[in-house]
DSSP file (Angstrom, degrees, kcal/mol; ACC not computed):
  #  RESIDUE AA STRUCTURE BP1 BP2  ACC     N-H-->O    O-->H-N    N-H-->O    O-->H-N    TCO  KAPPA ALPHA  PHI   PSI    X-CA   Y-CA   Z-CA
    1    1 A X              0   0    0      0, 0.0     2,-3.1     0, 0.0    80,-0.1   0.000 360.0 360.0 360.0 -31.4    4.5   -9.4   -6.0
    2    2 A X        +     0   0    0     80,-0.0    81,-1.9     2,-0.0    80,-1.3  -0.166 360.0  44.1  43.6 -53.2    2.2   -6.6   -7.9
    3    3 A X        +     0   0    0     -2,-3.1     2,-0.3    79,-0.2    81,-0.1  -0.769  59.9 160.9-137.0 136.3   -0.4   -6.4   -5.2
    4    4 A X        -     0   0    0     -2,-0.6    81,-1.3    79,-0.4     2,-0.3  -0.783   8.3-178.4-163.7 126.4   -0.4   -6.2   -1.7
    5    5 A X  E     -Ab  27  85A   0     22,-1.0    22,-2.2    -2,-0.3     2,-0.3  -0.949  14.1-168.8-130.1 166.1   -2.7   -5.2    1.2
    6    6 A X  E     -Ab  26  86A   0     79,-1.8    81,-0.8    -2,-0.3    20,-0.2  -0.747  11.2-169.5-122.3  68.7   -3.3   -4.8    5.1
    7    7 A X        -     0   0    0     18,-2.9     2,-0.4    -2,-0.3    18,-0.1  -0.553  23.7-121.5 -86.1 156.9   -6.4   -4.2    6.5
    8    8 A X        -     0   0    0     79,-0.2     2,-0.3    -2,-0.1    -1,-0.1  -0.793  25.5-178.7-101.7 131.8   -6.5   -3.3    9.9
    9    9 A X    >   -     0   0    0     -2,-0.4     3,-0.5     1,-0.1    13,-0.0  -0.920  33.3-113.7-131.2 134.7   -8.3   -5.0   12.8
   10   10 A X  T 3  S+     0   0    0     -2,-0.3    50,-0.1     1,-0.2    -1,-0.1  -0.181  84.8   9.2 -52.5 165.0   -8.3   -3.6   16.5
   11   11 A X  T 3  S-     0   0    0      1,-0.2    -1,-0.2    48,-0.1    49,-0.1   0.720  73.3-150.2  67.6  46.9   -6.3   -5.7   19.6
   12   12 A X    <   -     0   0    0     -3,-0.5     2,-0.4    47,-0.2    -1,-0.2  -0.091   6.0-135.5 -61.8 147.2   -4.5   -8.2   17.9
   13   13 A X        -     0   0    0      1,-0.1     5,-0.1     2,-0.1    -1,-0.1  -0.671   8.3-156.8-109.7 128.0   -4.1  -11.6   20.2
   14   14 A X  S    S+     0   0    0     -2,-0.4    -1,-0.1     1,-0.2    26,-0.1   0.417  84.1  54.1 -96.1  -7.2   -0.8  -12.4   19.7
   15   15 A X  S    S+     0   0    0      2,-0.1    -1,-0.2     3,-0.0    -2,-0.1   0.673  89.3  83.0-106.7  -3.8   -1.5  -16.3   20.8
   16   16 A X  S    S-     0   0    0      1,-0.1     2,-1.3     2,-0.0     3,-0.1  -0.472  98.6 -86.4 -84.1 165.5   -4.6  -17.4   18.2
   17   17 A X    >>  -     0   0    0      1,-0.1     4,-1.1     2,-0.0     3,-0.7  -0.701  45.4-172.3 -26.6  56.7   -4.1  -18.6   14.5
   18   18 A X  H 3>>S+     0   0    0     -2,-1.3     4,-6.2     1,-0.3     5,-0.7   0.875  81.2  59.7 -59.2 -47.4   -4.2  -15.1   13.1
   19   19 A X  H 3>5S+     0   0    0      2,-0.2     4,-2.5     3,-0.2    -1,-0.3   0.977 105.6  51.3 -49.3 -53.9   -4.2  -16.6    9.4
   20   20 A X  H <45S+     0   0    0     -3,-0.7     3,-0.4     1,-0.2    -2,-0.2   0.965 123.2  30.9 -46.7 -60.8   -7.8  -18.5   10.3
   21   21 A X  H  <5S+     0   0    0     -4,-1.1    -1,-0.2     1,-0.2    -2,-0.2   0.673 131.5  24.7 -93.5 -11.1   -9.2  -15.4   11.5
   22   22 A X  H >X5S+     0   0    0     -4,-6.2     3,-2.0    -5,-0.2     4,-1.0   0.297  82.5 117.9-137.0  11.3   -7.9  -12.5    9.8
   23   23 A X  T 3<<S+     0   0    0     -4,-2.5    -1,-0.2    -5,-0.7    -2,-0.1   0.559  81.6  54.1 -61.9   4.2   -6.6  -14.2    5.9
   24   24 A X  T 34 S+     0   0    0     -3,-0.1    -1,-0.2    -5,-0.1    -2,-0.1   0.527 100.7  56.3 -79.7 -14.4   -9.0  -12.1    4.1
   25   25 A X  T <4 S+     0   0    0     -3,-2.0   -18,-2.9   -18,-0.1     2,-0.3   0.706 106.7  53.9 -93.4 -34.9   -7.6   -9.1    5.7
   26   26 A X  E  < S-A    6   0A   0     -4,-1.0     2,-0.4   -20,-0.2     6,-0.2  -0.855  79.3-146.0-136.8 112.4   -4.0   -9.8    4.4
   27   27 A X  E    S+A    5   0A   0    -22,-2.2   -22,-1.0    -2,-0.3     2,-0.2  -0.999  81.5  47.2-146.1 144.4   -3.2  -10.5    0.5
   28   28 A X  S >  S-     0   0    0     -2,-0.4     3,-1.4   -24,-0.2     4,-0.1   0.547  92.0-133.9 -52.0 151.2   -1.4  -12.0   -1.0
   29   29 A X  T >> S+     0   0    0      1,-0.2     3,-7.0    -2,-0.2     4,-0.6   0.905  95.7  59.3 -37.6 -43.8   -2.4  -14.9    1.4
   30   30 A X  H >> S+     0   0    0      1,-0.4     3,-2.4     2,-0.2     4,-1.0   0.855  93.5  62.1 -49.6 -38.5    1.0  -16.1    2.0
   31   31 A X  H <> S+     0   0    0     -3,-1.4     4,-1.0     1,-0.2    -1,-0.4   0.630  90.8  70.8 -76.4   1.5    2.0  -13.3    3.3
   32   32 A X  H <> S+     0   0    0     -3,-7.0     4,-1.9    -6,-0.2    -1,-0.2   0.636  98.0  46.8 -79.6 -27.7   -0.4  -13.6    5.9
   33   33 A X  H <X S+     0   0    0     -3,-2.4     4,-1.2    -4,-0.6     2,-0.3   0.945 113.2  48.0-111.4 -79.3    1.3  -16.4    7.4
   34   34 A X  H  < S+     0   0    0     -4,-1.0    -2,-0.2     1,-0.2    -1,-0.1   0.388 113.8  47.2   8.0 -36.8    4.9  -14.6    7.4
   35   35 A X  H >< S+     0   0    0     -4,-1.0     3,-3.9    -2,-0.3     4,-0.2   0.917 115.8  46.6 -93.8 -77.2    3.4  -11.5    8.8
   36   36 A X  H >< S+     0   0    0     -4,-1.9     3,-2.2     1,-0.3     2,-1.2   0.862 108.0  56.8 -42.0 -74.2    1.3  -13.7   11.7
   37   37 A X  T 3< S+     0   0    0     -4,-1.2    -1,-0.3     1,-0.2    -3,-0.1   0.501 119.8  27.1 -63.7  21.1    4.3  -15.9   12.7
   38   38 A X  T <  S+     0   0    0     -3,-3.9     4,-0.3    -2,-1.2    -1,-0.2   0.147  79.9 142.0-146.0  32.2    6.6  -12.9   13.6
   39   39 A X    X   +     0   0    0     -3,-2.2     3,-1.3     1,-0.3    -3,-0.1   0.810  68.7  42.8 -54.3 -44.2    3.8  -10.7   14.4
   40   40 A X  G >  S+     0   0    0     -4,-0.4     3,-1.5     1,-0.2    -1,-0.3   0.996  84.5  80.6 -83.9 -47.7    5.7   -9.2   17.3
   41   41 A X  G 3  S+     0   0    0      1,-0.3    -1,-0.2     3,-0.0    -2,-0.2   0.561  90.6  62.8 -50.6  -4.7    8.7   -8.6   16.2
   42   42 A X  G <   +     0   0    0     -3,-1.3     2,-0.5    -4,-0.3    -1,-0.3  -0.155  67.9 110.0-110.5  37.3    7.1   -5.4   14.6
   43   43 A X  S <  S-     0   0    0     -3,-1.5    19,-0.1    26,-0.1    20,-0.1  -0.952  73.5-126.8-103.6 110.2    6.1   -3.7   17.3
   44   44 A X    >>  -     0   0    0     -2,-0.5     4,-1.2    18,-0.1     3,-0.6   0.037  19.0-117.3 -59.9 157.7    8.3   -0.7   17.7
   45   45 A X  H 3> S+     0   0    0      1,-0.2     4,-2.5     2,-0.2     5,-0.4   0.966 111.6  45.0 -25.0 -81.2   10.2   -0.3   21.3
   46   46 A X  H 34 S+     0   0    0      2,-0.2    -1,-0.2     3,-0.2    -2,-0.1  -0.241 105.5  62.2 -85.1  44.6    8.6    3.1   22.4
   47   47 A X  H X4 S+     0   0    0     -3,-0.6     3,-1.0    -2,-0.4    -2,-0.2   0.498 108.5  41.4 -75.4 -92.0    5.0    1.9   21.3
   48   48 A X  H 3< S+     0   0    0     -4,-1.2    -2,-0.2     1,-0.3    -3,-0.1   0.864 122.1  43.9 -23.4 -65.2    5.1   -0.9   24.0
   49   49 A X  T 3< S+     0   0    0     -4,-2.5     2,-1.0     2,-0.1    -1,-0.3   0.781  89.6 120.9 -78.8 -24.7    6.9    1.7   26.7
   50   50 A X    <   -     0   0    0     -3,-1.0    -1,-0.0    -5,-0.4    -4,-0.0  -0.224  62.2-136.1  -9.6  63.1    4.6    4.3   25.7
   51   51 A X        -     0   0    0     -2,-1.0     2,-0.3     1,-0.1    -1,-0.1  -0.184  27.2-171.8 -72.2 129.6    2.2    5.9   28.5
   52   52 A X        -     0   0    0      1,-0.1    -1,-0.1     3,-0.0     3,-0.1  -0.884  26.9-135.9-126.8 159.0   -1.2    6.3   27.3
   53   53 A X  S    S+     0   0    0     -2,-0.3     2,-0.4     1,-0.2     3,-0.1   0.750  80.8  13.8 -77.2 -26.7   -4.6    8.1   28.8
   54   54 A X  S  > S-     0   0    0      1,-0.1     4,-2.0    64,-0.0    -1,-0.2  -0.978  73.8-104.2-162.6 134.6   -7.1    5.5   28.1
   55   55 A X  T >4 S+     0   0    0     -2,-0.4     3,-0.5     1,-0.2     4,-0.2   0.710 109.9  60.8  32.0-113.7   -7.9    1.9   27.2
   56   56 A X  T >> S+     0   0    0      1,-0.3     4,-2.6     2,-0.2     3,-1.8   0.702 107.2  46.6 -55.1 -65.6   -8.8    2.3   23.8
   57   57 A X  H 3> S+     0   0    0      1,-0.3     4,-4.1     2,-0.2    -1,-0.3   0.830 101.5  59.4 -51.3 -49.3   -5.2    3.8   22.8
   58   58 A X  H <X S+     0   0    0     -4,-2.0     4,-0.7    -3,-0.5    -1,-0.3   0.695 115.9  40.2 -48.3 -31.9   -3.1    1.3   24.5
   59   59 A X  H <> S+     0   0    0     -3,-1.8     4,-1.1    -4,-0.2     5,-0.3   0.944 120.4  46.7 -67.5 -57.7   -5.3   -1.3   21.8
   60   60 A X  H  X S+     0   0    0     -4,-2.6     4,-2.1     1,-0.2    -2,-0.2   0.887 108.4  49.3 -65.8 -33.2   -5.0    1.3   18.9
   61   61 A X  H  X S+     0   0    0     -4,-4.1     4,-1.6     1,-0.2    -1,-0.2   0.983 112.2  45.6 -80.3 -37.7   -1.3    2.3   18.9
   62   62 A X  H  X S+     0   0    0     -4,-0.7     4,-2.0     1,-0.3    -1,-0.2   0.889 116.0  43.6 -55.7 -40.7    0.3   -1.1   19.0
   63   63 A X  H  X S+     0   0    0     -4,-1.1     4,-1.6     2,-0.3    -1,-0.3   0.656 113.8  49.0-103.1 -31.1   -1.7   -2.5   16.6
   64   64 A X  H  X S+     0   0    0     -4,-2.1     4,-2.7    -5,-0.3    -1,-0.2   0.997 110.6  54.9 -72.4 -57.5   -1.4    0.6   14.4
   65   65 A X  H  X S+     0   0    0     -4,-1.6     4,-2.1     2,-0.2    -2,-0.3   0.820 104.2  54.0  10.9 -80.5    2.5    0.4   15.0
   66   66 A X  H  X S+     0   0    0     -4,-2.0     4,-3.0     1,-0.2     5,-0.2   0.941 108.9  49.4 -69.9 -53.1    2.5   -3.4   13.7
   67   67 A X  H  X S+     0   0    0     -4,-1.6     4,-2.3     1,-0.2     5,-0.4   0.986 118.2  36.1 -56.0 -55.6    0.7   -2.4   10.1
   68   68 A X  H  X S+     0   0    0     -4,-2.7     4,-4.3     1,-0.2    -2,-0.2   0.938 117.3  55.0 -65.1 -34.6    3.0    0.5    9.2
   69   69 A X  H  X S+     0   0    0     -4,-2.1     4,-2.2   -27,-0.3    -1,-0.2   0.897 115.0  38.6 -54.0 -64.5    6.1   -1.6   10.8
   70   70 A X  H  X S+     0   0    0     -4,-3.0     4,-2.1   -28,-0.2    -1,-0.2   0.999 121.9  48.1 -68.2 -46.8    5.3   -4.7    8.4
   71   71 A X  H  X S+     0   0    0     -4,-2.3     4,-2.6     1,-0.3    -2,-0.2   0.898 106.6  51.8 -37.3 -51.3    4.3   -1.9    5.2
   72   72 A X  H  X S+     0   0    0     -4,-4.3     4,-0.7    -5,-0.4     3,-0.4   0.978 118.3  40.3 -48.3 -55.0    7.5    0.1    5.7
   73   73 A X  H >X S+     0   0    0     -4,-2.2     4,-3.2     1,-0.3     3,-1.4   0.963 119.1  52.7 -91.8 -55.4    9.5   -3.9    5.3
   74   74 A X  H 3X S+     0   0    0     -4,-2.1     4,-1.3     1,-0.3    -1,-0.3   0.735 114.5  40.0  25.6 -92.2    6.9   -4.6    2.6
   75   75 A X  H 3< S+     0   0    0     -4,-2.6    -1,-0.3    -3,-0.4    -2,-0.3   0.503 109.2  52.7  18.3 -85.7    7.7   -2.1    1.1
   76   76 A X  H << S+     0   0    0     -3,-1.4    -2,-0.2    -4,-0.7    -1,-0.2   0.768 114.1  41.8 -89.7 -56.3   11.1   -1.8    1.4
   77   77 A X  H  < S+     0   0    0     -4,-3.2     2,-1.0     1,-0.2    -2,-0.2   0.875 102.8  68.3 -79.5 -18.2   11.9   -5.1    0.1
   78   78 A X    ><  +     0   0    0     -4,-1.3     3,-1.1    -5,-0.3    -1,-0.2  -0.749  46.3 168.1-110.2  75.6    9.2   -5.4   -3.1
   79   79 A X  T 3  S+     0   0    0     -2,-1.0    -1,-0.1     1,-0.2    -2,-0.1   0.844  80.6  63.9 -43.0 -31.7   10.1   -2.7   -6.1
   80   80 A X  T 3   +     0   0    0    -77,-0.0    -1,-0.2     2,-0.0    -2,-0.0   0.541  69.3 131.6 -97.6  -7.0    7.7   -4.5   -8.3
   81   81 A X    <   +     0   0    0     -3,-1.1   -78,-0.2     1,-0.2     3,-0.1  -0.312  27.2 179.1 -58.1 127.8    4.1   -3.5   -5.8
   82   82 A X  S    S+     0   0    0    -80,-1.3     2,-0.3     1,-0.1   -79,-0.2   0.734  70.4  21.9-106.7 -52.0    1.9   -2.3   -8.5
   83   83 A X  S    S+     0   0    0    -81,-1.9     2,-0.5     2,-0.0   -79,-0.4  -0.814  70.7 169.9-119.4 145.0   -0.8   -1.7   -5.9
   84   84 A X        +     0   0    0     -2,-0.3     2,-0.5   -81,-0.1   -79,-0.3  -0.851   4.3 167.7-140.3 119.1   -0.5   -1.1   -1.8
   85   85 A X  E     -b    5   0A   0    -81,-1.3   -79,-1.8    -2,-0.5     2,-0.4  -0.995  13.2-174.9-136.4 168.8   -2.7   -0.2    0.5
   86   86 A X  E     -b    6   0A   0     -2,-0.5     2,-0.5   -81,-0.2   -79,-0.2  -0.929  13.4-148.5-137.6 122.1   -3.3    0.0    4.2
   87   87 A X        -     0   0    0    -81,-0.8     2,-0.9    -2,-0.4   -79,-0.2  -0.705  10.3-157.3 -86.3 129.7   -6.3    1.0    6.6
   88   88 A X    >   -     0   0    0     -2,-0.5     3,-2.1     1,-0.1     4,-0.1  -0.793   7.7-165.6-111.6 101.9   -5.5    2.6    9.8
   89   89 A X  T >>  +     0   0    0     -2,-0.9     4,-1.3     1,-0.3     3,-1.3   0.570  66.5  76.4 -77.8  -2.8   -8.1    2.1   11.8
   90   90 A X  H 3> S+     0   0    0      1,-0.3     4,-2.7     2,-0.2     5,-0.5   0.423  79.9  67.8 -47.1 -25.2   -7.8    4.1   14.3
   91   91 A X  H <4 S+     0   0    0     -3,-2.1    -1,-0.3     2,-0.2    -2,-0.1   0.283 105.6  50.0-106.9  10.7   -8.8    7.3   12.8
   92   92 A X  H <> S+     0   0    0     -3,-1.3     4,-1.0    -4,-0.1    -2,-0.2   0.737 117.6  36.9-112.0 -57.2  -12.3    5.8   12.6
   93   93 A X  H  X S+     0   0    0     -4,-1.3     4,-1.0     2,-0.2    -2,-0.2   0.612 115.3  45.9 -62.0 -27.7  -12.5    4.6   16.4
   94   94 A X  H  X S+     0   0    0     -4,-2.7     4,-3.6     2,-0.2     5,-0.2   0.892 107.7  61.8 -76.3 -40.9  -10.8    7.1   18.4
   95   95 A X  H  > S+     0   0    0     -5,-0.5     4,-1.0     2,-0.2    -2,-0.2   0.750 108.4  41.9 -31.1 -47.2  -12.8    9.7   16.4
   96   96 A X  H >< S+     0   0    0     -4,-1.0     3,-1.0     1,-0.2     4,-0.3   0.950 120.6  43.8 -94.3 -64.6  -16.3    8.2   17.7
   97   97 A X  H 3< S+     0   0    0     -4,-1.0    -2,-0.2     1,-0.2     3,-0.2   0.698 122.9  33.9 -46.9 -25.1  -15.0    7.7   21.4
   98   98 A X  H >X S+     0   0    0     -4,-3.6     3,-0.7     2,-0.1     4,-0.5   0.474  81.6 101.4-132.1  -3.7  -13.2   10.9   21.8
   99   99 A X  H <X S+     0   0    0     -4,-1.0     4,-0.8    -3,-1.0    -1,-0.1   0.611  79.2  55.7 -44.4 -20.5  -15.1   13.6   19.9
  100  100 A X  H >4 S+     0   0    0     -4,-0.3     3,-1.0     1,-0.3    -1,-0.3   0.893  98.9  59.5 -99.2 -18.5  -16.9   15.3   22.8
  101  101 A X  H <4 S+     0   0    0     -3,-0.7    -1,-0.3     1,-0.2    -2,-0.2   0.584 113.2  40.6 -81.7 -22.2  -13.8   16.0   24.7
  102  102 A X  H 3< S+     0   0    0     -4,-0.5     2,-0.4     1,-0.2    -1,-0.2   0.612 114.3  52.8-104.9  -6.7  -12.5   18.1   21.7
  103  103 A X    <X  +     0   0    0     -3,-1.0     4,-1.0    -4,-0.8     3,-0.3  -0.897  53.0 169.2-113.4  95.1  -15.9   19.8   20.8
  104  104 A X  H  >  +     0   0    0     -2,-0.4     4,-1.1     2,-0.2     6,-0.2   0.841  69.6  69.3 -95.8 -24.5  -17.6   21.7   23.8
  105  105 A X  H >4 S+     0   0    0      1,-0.3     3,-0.7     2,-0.2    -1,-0.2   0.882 118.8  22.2  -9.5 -61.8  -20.4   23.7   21.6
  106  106 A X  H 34 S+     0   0    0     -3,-0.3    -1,-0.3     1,-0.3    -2,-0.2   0.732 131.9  44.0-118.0 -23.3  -22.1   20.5   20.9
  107  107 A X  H ><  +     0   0    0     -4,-1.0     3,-3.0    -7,-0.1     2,-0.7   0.379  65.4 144.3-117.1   1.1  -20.9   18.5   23.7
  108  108 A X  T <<  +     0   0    0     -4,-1.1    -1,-0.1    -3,-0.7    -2,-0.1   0.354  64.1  73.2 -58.5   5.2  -21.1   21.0   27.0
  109  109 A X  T 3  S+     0   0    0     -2,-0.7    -1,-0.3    -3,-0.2    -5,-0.1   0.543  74.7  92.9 -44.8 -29.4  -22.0   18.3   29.5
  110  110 A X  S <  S-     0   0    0     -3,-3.0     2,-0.2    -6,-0.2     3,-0.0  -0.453  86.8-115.1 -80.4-174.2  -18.2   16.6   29.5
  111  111 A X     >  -     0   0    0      1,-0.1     4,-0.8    -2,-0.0    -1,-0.1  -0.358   7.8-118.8-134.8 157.4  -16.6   18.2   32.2
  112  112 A X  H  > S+     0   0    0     -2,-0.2     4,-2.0     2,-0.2     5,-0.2   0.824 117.6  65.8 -83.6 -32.8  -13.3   20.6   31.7
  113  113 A X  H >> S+     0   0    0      1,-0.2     3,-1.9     2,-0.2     4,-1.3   0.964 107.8  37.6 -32.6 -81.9  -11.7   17.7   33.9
  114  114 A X  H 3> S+     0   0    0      1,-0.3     4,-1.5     2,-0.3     5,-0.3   0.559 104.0  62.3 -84.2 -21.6  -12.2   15.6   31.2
  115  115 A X  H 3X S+     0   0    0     -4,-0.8     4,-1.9     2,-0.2    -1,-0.3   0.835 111.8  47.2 -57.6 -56.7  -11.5   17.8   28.2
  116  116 A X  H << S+     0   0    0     -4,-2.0    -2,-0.3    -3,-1.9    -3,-0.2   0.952 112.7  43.9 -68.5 -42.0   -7.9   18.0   29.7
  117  117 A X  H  < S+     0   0    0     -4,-1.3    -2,-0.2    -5,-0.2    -1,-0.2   0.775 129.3  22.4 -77.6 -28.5   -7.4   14.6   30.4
  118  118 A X  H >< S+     0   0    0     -4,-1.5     3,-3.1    -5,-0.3     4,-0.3   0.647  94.3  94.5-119.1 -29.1   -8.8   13.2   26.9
  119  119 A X  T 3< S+     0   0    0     -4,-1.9    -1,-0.1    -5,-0.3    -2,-0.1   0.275  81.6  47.6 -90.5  38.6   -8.6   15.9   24.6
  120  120 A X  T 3> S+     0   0    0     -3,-0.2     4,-2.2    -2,-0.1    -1,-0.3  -0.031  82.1 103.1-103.6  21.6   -5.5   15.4   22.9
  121  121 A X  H <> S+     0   0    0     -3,-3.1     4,-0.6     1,-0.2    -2,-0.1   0.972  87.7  36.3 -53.9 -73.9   -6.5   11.8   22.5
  122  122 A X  H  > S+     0   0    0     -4,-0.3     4,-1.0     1,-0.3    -1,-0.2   0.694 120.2  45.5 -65.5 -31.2   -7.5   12.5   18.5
  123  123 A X  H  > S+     0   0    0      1,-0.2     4,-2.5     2,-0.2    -1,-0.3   0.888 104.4  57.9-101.0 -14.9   -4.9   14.8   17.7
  124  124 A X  H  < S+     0   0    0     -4,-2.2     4,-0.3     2,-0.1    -2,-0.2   0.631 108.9  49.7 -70.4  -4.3   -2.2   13.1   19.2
  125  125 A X  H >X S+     0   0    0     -4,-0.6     3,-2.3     2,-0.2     4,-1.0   0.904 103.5  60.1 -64.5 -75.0   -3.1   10.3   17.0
  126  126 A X  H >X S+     0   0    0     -4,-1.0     4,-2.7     1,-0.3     3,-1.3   0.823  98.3  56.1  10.6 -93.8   -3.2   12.3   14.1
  127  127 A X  H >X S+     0   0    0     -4,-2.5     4,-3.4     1,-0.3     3,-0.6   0.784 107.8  53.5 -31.7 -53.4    0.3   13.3   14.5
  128  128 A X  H <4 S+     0   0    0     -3,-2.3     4,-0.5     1,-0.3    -1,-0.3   0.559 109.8  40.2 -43.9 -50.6    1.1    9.7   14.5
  129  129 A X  H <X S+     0   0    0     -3,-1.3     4,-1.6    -4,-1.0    -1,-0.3   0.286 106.3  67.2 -69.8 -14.8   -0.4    8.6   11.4
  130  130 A X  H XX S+     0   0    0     -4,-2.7     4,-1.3    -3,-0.6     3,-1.0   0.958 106.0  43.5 -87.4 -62.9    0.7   11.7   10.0
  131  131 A X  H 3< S+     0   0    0     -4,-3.4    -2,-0.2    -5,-0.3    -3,-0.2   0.749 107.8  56.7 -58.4 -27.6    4.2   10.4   10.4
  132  132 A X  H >> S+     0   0    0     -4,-0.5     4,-1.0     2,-0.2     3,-0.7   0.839 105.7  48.8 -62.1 -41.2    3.6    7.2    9.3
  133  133 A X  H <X S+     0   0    0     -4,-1.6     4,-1.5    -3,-1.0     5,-0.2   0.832 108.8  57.0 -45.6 -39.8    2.3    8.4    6.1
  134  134 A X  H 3< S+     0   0    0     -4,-1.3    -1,-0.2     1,-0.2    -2,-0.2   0.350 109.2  44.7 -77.3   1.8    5.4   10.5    5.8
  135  135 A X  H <4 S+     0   0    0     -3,-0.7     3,-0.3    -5,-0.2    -1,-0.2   0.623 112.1  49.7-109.7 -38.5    7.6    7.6    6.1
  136  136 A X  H >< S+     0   0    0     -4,-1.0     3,-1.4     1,-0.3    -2,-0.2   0.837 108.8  59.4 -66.7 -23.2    5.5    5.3    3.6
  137  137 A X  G >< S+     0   0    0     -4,-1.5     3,-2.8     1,-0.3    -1,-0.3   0.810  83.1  73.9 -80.7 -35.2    5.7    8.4    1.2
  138  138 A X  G 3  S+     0   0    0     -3,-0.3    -1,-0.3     1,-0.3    -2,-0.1   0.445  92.2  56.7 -91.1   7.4    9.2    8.2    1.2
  139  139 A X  G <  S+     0   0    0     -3,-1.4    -1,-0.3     2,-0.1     2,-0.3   0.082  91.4  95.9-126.1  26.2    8.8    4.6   -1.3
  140  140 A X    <   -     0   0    0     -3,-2.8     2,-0.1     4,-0.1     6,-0.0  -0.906  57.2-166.5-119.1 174.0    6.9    6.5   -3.9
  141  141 A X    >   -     0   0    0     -2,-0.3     3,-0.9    -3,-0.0    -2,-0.1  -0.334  51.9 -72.3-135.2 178.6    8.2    8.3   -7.2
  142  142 A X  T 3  S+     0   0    0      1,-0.2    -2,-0.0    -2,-0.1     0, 0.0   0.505 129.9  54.5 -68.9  -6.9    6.9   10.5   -9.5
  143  143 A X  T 3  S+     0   0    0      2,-0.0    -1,-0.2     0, 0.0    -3,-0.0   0.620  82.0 117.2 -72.9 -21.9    4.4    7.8  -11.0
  144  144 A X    <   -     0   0    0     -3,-0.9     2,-0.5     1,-0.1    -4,-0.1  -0.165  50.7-160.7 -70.7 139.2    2.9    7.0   -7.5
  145  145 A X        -     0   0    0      2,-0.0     2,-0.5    -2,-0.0    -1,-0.1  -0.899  15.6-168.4-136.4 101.4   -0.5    7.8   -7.4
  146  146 A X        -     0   0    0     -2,-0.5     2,-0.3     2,-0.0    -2,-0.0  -0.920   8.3-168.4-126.4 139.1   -1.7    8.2   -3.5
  147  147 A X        -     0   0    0     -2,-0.5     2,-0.6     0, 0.0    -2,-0.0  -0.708  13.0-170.7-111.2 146.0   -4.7    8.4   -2.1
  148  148 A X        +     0   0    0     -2,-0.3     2,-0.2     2,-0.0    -2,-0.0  -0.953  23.5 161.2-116.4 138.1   -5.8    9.3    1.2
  149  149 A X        -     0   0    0     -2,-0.6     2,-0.4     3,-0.0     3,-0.1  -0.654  26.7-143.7-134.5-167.7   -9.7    8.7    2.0
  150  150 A X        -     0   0    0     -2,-0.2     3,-0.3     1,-0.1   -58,-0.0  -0.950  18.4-131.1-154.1 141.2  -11.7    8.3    5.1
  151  151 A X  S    S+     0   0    0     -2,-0.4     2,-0.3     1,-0.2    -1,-0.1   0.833  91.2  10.8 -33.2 -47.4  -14.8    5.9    5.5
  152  152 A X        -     0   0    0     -3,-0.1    -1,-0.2     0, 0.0    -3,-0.0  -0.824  64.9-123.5 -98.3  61.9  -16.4    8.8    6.8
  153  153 A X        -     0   0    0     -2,-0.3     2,-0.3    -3,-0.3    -3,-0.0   0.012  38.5-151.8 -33.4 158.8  -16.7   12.3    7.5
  154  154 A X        +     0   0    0      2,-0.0     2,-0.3   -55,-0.0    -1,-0.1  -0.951  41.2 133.9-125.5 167.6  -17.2   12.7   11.2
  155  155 A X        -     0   0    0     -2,-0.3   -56,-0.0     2,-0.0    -2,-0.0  -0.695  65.8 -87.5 172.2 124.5  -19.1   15.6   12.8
  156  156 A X        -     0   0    0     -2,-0.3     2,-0.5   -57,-0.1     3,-0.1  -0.173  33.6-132.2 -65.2 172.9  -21.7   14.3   15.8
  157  157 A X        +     0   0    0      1,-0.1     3,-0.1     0, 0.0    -2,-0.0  -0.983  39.2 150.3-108.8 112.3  -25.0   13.3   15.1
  158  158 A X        +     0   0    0     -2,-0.5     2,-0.4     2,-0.0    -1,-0.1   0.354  64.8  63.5 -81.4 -17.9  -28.0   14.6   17.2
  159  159 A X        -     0   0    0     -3,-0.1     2,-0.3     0, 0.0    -1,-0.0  -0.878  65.7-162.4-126.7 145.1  -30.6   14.4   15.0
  160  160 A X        -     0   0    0     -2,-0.4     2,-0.4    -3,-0.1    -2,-0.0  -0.848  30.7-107.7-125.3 157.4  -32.1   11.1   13.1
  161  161 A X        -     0   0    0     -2,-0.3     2,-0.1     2,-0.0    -1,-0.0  -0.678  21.4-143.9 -89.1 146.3  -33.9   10.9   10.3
  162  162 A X        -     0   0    0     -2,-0.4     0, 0.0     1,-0.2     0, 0.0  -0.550  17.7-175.3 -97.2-169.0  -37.5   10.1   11.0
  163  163 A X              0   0    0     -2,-0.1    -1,-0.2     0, 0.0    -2,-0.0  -0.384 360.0 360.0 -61.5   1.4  -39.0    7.5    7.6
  164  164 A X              0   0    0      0, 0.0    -2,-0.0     0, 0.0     0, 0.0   0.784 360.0 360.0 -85.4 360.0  -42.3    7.3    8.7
């Protein structure tokens, strides 16, 4: 195979053409259409049965779920992957939605109501992805070269820069 990636896109709709919309996402192509026509069958058990706080998770954790689920089989089956990678996109989206519940310095307008109810949102992801890296880790050798990166830093923003 040598090369093989997954990028990740929120709320996947389990009835469309996935391949039309999302074959750039998914290489080699082929696998695109393998992955799409058994799309569910890699959605763990306690992901679905899960109880979540908001929305936004109920989107992010399945859908996070289905990328490490196909990587781990990926993975699993393919000695010869030269290259891999996977985005989890979550750690970009919950991050912007859910920062002020975890910061109250910068944030002290949310509510302590709401600070309890939302602020394990981001690190209980964390945890989550953290194990999911710790399971992908477990198909590398001493040759393996992995990186972890982030689009971003996050930290909020109050202040803009002016150009005029």
């Amino acid at each position: 195979m040598g090369t093989a990636f997954i990028h990740g896109v929120s709320g996947i709709d389990f009835k469309k053409n996935r391949c039309n919309s999302y074959k750039y996402l998914v290489y080699p192509e082929h696998l695109c259409f393998e992955i799409s026509n058994n799309l569910e069958s890699y959605l763990s058990p306690e992901v679905s049965n899960r109880s979540y706080v908001t929305s936004y998770e109920r989107e992010i954790y399945p859908t996070e779920n289905i990328y490490f689920n196909i990587s781990q089989k990926l993975l699993k089956r393919d000695e010869d992957i030269n290259f891999f990678a996977l985005y989890f996109r979550g750690t970009d989206d919950l991050e912007h939605n859910f920062w002020k519940y975890i910061d109250p310095d910068k944030f002290p307008w949310v509510s302590k109501e709401e600070r309890d109810k939302y602020g394990n949102v981001i690190y209980d992801y964390y945890r989550k992805i953290d194990e999911y890296i710790g399971s992908l880790l477990k198909y590398t050798d001493e040759n393996t070269t992995v990186i972890v990166i982030s689009d971003h830093g996050h930290e909020p923003v109050f202040e803009f820069f002016n150009y005029d």
